[in-house]
DOGUTI-984375 format. One record per residue (C-alpha): x, y, z; residue number from 1. Coordinates in steps of 0.2 Angstrom, whole numbers, plus 5000, padded with zeros to 4 digits. Example, Ala and Ser with C-alpha at 12.3 -4.5 7.8 and 13.67 -1.06 7.14 Angstrom:
! DOGUTI-984375
((5062, 4978, 5039), 1)
((5068, 4995, 5036), 2)
! end
This chain:
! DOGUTI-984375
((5262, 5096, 5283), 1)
((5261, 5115, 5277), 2)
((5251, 5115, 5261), 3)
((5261, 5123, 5246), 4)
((5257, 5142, 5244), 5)
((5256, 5145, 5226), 6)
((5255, 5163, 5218), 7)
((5243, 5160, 5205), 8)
((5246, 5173, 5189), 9)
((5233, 5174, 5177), 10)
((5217, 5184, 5171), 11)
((5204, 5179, 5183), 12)
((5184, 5187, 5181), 13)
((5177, 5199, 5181), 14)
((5191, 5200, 5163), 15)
((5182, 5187, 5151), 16)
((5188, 5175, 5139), 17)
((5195, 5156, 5140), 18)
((5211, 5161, 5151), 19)
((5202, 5167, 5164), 20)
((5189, 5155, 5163), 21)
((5202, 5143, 5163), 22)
((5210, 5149, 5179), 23)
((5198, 5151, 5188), 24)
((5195, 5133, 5186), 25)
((5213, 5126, 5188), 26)
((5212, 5138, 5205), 27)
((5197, 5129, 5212), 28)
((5203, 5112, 5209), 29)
((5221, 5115, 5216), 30)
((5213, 5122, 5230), 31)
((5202, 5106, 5231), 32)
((5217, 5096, 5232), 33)
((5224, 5104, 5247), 34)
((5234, 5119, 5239), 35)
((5236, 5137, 5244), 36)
((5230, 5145, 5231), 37)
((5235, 5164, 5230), 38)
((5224, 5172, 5213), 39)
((5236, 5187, 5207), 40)
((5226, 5195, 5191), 41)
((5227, 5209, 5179), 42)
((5216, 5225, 5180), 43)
((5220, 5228, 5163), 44)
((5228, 5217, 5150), 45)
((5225, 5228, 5133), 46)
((5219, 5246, 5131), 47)
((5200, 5246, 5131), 48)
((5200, 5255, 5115), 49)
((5206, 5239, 5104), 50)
((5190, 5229, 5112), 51)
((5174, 5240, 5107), 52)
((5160, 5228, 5102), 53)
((5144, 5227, 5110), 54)
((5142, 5211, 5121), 55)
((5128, 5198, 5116), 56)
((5117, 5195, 5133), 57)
((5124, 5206, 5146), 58)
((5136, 5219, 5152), 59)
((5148, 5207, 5164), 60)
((5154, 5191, 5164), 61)
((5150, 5180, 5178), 62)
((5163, 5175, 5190), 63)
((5172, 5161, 5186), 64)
((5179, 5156, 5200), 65)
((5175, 5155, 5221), 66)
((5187, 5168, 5225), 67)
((5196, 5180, 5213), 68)
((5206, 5187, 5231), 69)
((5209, 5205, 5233), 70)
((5209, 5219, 5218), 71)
((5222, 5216, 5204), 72)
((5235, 5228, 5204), 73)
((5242, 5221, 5187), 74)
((5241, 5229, 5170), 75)
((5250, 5220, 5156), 76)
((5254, 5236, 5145), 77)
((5261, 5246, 5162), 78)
((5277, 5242, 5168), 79)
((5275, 5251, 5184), 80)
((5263, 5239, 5190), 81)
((5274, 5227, 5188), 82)
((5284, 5236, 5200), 83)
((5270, 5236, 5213), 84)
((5270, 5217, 5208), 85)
((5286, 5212, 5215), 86)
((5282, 5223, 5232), 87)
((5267, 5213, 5233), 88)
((5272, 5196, 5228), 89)
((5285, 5200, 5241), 90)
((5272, 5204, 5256), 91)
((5263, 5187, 5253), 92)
((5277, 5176, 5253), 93)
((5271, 5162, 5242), 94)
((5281, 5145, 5240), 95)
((5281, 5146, 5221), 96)
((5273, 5156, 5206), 97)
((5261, 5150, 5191), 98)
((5260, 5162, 5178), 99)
((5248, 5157, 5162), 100)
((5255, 5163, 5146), 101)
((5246, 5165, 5131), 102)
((5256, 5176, 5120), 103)
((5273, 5182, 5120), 104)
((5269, 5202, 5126), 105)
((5268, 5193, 5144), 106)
((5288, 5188, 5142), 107)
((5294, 5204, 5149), 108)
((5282, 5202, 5164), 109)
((5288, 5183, 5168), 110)
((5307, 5188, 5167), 111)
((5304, 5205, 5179), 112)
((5295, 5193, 5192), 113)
((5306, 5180, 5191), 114)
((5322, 5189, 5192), 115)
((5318, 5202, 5205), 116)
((5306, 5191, 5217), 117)
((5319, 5177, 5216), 118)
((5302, 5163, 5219), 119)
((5304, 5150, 5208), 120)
((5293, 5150, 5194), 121)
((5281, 5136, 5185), 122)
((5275, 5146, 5168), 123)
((5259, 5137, 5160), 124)
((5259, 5136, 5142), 125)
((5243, 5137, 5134), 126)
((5253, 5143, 5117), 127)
((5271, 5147, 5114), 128)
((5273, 5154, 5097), 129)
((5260, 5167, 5095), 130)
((5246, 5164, 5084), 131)
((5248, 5180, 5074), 132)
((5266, 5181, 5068), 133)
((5275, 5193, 5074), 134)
((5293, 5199, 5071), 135)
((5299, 5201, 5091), 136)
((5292, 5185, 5095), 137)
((5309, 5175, 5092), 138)
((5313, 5186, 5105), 139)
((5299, 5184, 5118), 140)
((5303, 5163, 5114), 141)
((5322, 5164, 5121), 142)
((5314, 5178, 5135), 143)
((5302, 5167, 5143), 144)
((5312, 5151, 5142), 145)
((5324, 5161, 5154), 146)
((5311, 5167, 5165), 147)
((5307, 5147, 5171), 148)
((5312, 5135, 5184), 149)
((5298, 5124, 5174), 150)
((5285, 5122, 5162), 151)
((5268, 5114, 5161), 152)
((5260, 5112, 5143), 153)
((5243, 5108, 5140), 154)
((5245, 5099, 5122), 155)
((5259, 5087, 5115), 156)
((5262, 5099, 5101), 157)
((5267, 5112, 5114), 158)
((5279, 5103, 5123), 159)
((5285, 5096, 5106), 160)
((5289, 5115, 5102), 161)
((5297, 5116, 5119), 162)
((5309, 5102, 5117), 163)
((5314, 5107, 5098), 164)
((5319, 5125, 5104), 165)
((5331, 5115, 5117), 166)
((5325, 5119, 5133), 167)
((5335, 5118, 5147), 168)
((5322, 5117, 5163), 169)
((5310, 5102, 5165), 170)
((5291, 5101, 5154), 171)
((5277, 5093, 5161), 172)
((5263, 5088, 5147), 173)
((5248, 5089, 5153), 174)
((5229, 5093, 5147), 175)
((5216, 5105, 5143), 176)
((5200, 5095, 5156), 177)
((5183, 5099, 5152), 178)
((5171, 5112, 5155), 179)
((5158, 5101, 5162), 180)
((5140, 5113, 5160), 181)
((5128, 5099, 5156), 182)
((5123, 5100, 5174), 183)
((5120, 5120, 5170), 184)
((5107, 5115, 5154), 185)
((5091, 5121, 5160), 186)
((5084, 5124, 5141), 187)
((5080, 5110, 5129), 188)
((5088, 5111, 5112), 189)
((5070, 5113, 5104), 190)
((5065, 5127, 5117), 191)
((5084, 5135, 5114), 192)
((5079, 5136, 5096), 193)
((5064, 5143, 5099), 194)
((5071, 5157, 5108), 195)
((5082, 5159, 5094), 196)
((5070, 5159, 5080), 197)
((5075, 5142, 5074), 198)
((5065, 5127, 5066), 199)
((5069, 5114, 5076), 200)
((5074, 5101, 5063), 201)
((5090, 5114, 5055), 202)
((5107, 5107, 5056), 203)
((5115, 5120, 5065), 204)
((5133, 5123, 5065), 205)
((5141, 5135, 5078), 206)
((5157, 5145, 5078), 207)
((5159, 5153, 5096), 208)
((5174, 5162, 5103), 209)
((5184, 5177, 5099), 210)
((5187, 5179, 5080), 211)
((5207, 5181, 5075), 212)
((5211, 5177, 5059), 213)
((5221, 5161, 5065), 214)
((5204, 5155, 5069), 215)
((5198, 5153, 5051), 216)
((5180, 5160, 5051), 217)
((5183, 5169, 5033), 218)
((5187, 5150, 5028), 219)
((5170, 5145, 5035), 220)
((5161, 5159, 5027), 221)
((5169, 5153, 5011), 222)
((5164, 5136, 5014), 223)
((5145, 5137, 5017), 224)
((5139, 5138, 4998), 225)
((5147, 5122, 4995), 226)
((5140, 5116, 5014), 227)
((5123, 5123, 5005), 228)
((5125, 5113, 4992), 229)
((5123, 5098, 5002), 230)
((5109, 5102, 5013), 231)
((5101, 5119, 5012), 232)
((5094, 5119, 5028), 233)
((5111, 5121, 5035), 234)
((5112, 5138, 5047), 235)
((5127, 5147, 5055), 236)
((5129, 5156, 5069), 237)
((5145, 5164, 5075), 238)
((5146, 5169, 5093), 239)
((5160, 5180, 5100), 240)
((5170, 5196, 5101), 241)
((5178, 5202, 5083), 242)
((5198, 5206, 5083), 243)
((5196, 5209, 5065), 244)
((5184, 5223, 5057), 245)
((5165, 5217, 5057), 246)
((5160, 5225, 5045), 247)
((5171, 5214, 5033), 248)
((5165, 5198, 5040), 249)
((5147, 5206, 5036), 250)
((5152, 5212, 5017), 251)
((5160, 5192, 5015), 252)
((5143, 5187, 5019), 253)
((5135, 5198, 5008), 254)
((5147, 5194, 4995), 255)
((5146, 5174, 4997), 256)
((5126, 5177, 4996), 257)
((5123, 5167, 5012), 258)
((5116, 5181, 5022), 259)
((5100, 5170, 5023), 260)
((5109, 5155, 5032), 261)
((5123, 5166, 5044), 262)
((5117, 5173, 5061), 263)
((5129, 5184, 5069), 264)
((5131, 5186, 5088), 265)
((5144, 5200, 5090), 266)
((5152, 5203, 5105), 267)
((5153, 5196, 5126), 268)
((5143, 5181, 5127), 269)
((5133, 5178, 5144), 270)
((5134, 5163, 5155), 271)
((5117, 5161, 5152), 272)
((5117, 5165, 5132), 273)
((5132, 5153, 5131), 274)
((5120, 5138, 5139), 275)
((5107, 5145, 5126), 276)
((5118, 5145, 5110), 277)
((5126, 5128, 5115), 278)
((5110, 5121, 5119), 279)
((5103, 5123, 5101), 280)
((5118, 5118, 5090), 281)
((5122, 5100, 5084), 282)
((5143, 5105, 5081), 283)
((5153, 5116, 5088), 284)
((5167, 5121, 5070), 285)
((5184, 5126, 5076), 286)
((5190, 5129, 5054), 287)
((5208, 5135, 5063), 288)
((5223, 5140, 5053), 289)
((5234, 5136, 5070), 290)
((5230, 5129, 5088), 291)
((5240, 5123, 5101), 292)
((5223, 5115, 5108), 293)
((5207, 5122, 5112), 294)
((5196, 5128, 5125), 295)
((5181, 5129, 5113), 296)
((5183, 5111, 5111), 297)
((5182, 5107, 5130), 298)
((5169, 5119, 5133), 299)
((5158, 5109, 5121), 300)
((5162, 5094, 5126), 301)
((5156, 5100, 5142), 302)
((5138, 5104, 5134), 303)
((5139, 5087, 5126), 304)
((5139, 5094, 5108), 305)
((5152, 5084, 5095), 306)
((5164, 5096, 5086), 307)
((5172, 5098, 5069), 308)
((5188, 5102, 5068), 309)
((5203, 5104, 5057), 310)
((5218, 5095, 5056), 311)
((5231, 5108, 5066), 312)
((5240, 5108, 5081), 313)
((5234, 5099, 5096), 314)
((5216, 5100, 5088), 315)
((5215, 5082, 5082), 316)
((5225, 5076, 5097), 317)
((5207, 5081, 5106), 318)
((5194, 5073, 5094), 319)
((5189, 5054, 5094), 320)
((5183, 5052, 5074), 321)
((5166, 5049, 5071), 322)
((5162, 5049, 5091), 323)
((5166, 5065, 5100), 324)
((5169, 5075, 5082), 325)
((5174, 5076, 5063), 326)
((5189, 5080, 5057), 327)
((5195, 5090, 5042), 328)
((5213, 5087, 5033), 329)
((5217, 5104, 5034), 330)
((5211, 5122, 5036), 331)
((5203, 5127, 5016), 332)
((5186, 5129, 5010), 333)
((5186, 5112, 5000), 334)
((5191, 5103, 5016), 335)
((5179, 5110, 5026), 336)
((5165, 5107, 5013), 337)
((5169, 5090, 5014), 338)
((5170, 5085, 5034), 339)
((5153, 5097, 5036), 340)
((5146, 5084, 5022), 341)
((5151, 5070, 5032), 342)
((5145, 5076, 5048), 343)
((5127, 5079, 5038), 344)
((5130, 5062, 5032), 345)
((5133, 5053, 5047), 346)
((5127, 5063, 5063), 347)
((5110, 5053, 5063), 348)
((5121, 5034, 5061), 349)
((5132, 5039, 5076), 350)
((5129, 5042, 5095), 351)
((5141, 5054, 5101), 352)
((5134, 5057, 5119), 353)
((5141, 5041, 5127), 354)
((5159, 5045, 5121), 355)
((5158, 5064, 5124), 356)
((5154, 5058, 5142), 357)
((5169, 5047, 5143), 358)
((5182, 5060, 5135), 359)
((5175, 5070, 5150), 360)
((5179, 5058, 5162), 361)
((5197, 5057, 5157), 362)
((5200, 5075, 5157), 363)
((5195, 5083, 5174), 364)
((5201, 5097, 5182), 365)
((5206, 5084, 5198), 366)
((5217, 5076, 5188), 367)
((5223, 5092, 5181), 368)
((5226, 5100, 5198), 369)
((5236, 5084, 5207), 370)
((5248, 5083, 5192), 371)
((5251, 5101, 5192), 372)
((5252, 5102, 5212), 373)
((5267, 5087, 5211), 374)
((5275, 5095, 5197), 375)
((5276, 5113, 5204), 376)
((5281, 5103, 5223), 377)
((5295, 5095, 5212), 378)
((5301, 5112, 5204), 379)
((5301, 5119, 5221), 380)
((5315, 5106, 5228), 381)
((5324, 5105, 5213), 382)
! end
């Protein structure tokens, strides 16, 4: 039986950050399963000149997948790409296209494929309201629902959303799997430390990923006097490429007085500084305003460190209490004092390895790819 061809489109590396890293996953385990995997990615998804902070570790990312195929003709701000696209699309002939959407300026490009390839289209939804709020996006919502033959969702709350705004084509809910690095660990938490100039008894929180204002760092930065308060040993380090002006992150510090307990790590972060920064931490804090789900959450999971999280979206959904994480009730400073306490409290009382290594079990990228291969085979005879 011919294997289903699958247009894949989606960031792939050598672009960085959780889509791509995603991807290049989901590609390798559909491909694993027995499917023709076509990767079809962006040269450029935003002008260079928005992203200008210096990368921590390196200069480019690592690959993340086995096979990133030929050179991406796509950029998501040029609509004459998109052109060369379709001409494309058309020479390869796939069975069916999977395009991952993250935020509603890729609505235009979904409805341009979809309409003037004529393939029948899965569109995976890692969000579908934007984080930021924007006044188009009612827009980009009504757009993209008529730019699929189907959806797949990787949080309840997500499809939830789906359903309320009455959509007309079938939704598969599905999950975000695992990041499985423990494997990759070639540096002892003590040793990581050290390279780090850290003592190795601090309770060390980490914040990794890019910085948004949806992801609540400023809240975090607010919190850690109070945290102080409980143990003053308590250190910080935030990890990732600013969206926002640095230099007010750097002033809030100033201002709070904690400049003593905060290390910042501006910028791209390195496979290898990744392992490192992951290595030495004892929770991952995801202090978010909004989330659909989280691939900071599977990605430490996936280093075997418990997180704290707050109470939005599909966070929660992800987080076994007091075994793979903490929990905040919401996202504010008194909130977040309080679940950082409990976690201080009750990290030594608790054994989160074994449960972290069950929740990653559950959600593999196997699983991932067979439902997604049935569903997008389902859409296709439909």
């Amino acid at each position: 039986m011919k294997a289903l061809r699958i247009a894949f489109i989606s960031p792939f590396s050598p672009l960085k950050g959780g889509i791509a890293r995603f991807s290049g996953q989901l590609m390798d385990a559909l491909r694993q399963s027995g499917y023709d995997v076509i990767p079809f990615g962006y040269r450029k998804l935003f002008p260079a000149v928005f992203f200008s902070q210096p990368r921590f570790g390196g200069e480019h990312p690592e690959t993340s997948c086995s096979d990133i195929g030929e050179e991406p003709i796509l950029v998501l701000y040029n609509p004459f790409s998109w052109v060369s696209a379709v001409r494309r699309l058309g020479q390869l002939k796939p069975d069916i296209l999977l395009i991952a959407y993250w935020t509603g300026f890729l609505a235009p490009l979904c409805f341009m494929l979809r309409r003037m390839t004529g393939i029948k289209t899965v569109i995976l939804l890692h969000n579908f309201s934007s984080h930021e709020s924007f006044g188009i996006d009612p827009f980009f919502k009504r757009l993209v629902k008529f730019s699929a033959d189907g959806f797949l969702t990787l949080s309840r709350e997500v499809a939830t959303e789906l359903a309320e705004s009455r959509c007309a084509v079938p939704v598969s809910e599905q999950f975000h799997p695992v990041y499985d690095h423990r494997h990759e660990l070639t540096v002892l938490r003590d040793d990581a430390r050290q390279e780090l100039g850290l003592e190795p008894e601090t309770p060390l929180l980490l914040f990794f990923g890019y910085v948004r204002r949806y992801k609540g760092l400023d809240l975090l930065l607010q919190a850690m006097p109070g945290i102080l308060r409980v143990d003053e040993r308590v250190r910080l380090m935030v990890a990732g490429e600013f969206y926002e002006p640095l230099e007010g992150y750097r002033g809030m510090i100033d201002r709070l007085g904690i400049a003593g307990s905060v290390d910042l790590y501006p910028g791209y972060a390195t496979e290898e500084r990744t392992s490192l920064l992951f290595a030495a931490a004892d929770a991952v804090v995801l202090p978010y305003r909004s989330a659909s789900q989280s691939g900071v959450v599977s990605l430490a999971y996936g280093y075997g460190v418990p997180v704290i999280v707050t109470a939005v979206g599909g966070l929660a959904g992800m987080v076994e209490p007091r075994q793979t994480g903490w929990i905040a009730a919401e996202p504010s400073v008194d909130a977040l004092v309080e679940v950082v306490g409990r976690f201080l409290g009750e990290r030594g009382d608790v054994d989160t390895s074994a449960a972290i290594r069950s929740y990653c079990q559950k959600a593999s990228w196997l699983v991932l790819a067979e439902r997604t291969g049935r569903f997008l085979e389902t859409i296709l005879h439909t």
